[in-house]
N, C-alpha and C positions, 0 to 999 in steps of 0.2 A: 576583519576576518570574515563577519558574515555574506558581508558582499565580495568578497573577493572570491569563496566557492562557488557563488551563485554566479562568476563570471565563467568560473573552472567548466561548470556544467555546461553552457550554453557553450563555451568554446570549445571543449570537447567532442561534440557532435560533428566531426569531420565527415565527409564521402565514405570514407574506410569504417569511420567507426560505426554507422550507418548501416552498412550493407546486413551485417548479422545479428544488427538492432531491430529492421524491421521486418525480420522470421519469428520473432521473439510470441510466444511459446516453443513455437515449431520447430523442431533441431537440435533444442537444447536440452538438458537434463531433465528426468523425470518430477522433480523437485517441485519445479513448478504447477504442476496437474496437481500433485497433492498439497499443494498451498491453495489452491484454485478450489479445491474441493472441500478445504477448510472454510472460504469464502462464503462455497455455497450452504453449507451447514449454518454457519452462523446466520445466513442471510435467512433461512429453515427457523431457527430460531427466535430471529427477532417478527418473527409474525408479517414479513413484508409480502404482499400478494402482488399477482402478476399485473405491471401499470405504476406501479410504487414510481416515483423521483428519486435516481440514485447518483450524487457526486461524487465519483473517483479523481480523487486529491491526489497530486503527483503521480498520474497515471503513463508516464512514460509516453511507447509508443501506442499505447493507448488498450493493448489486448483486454486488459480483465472490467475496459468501459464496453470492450465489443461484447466481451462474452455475457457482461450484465444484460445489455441488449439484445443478443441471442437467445437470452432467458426471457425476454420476457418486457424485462423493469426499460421506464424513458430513463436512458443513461446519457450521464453530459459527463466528461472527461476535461481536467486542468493537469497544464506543467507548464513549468517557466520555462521550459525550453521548446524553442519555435520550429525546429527540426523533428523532434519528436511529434509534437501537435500536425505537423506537415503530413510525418508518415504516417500516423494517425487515421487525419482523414483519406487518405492515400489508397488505407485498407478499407475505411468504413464507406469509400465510394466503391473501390471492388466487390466487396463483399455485397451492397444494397444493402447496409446497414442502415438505421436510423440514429445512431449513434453521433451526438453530437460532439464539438471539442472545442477550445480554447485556450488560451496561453494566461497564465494566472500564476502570480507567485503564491505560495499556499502561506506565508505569513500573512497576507491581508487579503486575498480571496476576492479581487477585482469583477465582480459579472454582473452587471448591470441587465435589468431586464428579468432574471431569473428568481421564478417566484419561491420559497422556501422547500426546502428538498426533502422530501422521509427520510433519508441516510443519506449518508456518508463515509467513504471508504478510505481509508488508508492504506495501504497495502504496498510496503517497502520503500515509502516514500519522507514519511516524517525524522526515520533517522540523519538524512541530509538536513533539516536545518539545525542550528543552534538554538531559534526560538520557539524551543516545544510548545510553550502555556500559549505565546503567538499566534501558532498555528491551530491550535485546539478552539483557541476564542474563536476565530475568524471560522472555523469549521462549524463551530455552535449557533454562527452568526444565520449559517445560511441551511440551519434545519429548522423545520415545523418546533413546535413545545411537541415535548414526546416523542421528537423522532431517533431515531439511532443513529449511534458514532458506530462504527466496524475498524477496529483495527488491526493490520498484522503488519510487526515489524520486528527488527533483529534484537535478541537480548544482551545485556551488557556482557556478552563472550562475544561480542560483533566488533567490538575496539580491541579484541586482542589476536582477531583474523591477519593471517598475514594476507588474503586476499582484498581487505579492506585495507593496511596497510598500505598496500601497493596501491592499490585505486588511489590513496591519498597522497601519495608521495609524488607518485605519475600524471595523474589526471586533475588534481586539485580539487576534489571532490572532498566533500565535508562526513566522515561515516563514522559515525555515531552509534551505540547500544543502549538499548531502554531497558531500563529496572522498574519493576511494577510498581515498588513505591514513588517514585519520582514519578511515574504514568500516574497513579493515583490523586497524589496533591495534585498535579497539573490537568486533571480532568477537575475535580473539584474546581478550582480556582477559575475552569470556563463556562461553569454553567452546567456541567453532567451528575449525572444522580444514578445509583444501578448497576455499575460496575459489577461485569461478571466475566471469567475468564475461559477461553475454548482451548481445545488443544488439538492438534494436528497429529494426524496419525504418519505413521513412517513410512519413508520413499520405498519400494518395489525390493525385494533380495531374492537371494537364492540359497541354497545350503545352510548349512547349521550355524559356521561363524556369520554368516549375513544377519539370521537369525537372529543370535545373542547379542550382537552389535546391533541391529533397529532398538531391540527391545531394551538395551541399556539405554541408547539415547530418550526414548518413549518414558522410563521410566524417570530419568535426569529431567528430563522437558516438563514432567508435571510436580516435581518436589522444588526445582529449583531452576536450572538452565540447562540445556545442551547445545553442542555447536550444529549451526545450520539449521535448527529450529526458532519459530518464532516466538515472542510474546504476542499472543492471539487476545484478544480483550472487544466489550462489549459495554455500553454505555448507552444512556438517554439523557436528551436533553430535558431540562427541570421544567416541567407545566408552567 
């Protein structure tokens, strides 16, 4: 099964499914800005100044390794999928980014040459595999002592999404929801210490019931889960 989604993914990446892959932020729902802006708050908090070494793990087609280096931070970008990494650089040669990238399965974090990173990102990526403590080691492998894990991923209401669902039925993708105590043991068990949790504020509304409905979810998000928000968490690796 593990290897059978990691084939789902890579084969996935058709021409078609491509085209509206690589606008990704651009065009698509607000959602994403304020996940982006949760990224950057955390990255506010963890004390990382501008120059920091930052790996975005499962980075897709690669947007929030560009916008890291937009900001500032030497960003290197991994995904097992080589279409992604493709568009990737595709944009970061348009754009005259310095943004680098690679193809690296995030269970064992293949990069040779790359010296230990301040952080480390996760952001909507760790829910695709099955070997969370896997990925976490191998994440802890390639930070400095002291540097920071960043994570934003979907909470356990993400395996009852019919949008995940369907990604899984259709595309063979593996989608997964994280519970903070399972995140917990499994940061433990790699090596992190300091676990601290952030929280993301609510997408854009308008009117009254827009209102009351951010502010339920906002309020669900920080007691226990809501849908479409994430588990936002923060870690260091053990000196």
């Amino acid at each position: 099964m593990s290897e059978a989604h990691k084939h789902a993914e890579v084969a996935s990446r058709t021409a078609e499914f491509m085209v509206m892959e690589r606008s990704k932020p651009f065009g698509w729902g607000p959602e994403h800005f304020v996940e982006w802006a949760t990224v950057v708050s955390m990255v506010h908090a963890a004390g990382l100044s501008r120059g920091s070494r930052i790996l975005d793990v499962g980075c897709g087609v690669g947007w929030t390794t560009l916008f890291l280096a937009e900001s500032g931070f030497a960003a290197v970008g991994a995904d097992l999928v080589p279409a992604n990494i493709e568009a990737a650089r595709e944009r970061a040669e348009r754009w005259g980014s310095d943004a680098r990238f690679a193809v690296a399965d995030m269970e064992s974090l293949d990069l040779p040459g790359e010296a230990p990173f301040d952080a480390v990102l996760f952001f909507d990526a760790l829910h695709h595999t099955s070997r969370q403590r896997q990925g976490l080691t191998a994440a802890a492998a390639h930070l400095r002592p002291g540097g920071v894990l960043l994570l934003g991923e979907p909470t356990w209401l993400h395996r009852l999404s019919p949008h995940a669902r369907w990604t899984h039925r259709e595309l063979g993708w593996l989608e997964r929801g994280l519970t903070l105590r399972g995140l917990r043991a499994d940061l433990a068990a790699a090596g992190f210490e300091g676990v601290e949790r952030h929280f993301q504020g609510t997408r854009p509304y308008h009117g009254a019931r827009g209102f009351l409905a951010q502010l339920a979810r906002l309020v669900g998000a920080r007691i226990l889960a809501a849908p479409q928000h994430h588990l936002w968490v923060s870690a260091r690796r053990r000196a």
